[in-house]
C-alpha positions as CSV (number, residue, x, y, z in Angstrom):
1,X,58.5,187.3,17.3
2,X,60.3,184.7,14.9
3,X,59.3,181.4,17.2
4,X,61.6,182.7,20.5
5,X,58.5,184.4,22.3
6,X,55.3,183.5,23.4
7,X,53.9,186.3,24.7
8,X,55.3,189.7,24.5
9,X,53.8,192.9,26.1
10,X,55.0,196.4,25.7
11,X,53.6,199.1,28.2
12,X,54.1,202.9,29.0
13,X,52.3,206.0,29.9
14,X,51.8,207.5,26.3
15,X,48.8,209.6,27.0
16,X,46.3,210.5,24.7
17,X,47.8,211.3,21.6
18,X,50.3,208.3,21.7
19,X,47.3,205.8,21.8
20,X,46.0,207.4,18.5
21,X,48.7,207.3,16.5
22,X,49.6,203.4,18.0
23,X,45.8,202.6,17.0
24,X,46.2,204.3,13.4
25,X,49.4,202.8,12.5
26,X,47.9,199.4,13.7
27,X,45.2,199.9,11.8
28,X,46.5,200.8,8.5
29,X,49.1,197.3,8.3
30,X,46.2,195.2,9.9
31,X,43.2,196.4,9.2
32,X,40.1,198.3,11.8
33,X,39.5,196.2,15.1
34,X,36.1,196.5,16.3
35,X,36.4,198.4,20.0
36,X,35.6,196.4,23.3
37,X,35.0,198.1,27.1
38,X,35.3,196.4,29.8
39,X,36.5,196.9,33.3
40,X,37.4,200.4,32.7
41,X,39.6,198.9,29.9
42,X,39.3,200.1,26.1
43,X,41.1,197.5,23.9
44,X,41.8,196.8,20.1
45,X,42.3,193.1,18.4
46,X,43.5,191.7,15.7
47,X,44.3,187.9,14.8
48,X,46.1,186.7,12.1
49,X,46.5,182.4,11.8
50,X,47.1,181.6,15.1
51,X,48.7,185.3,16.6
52,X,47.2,187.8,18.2
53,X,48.0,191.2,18.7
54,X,46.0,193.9,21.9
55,X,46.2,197.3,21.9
56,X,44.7,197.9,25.8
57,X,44.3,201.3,27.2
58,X,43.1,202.2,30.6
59,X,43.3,205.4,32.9
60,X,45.6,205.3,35.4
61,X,45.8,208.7,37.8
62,X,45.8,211.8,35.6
63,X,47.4,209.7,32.7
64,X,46.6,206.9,30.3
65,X,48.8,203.4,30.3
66,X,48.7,201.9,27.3
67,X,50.2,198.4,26.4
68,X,50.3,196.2,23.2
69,X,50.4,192.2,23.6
70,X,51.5,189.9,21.1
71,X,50.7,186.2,21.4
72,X,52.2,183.4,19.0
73,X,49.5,180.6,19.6
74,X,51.6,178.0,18.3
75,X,54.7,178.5,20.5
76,X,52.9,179.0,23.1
77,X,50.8,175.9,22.9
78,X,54.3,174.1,22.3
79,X,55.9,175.0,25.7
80,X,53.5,172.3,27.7
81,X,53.9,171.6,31.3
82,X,57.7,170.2,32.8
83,X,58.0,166.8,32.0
84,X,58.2,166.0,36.2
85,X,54.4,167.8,35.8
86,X,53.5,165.3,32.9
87,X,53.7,162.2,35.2
């Protein structure tokens, strides 16, 4: 993300099979992320400092969407409301 995005979010229909081997390789540079259901939703966290990175998985018709979400905390918190808001 090098400080020029907040929030990023990659998302596709990668079936089964896809959202192992994202969820392994995930795994192995950051470490095992305890599961969470919710909503129908199955996701995967991990924080590191002040970023955080989803893996979110969810059936959607006869396949499965799947979409990763990185957060930098920092530049996010940075952005702050326009200054004609701040008044």
């Amino acid at each position: 993300m090098d400080g020029g995005v907040a929030i990023l979010i990659v998302r596709g229909n990668i079936g089964d099979t896809g959202l192992h081997l994202w969820r392994e390789a995930l795994e192995r540079r950051y470490g095992s992320a305890s599961l969470r259901r919710e909503h129908g939703q199955q996701s995967w966290q991990w924080i590191r400092g002040r970023q955080m990175l989803r893996l979110t998985t969810r059936r959607e018709g006869s396949g499965r969407m799947v979409s990763v979400t990185l957060v930098d905390g920092p530049l996010l918190d940075g952005l702050g409301a326009p200054e004609e808001d701040r008044r």
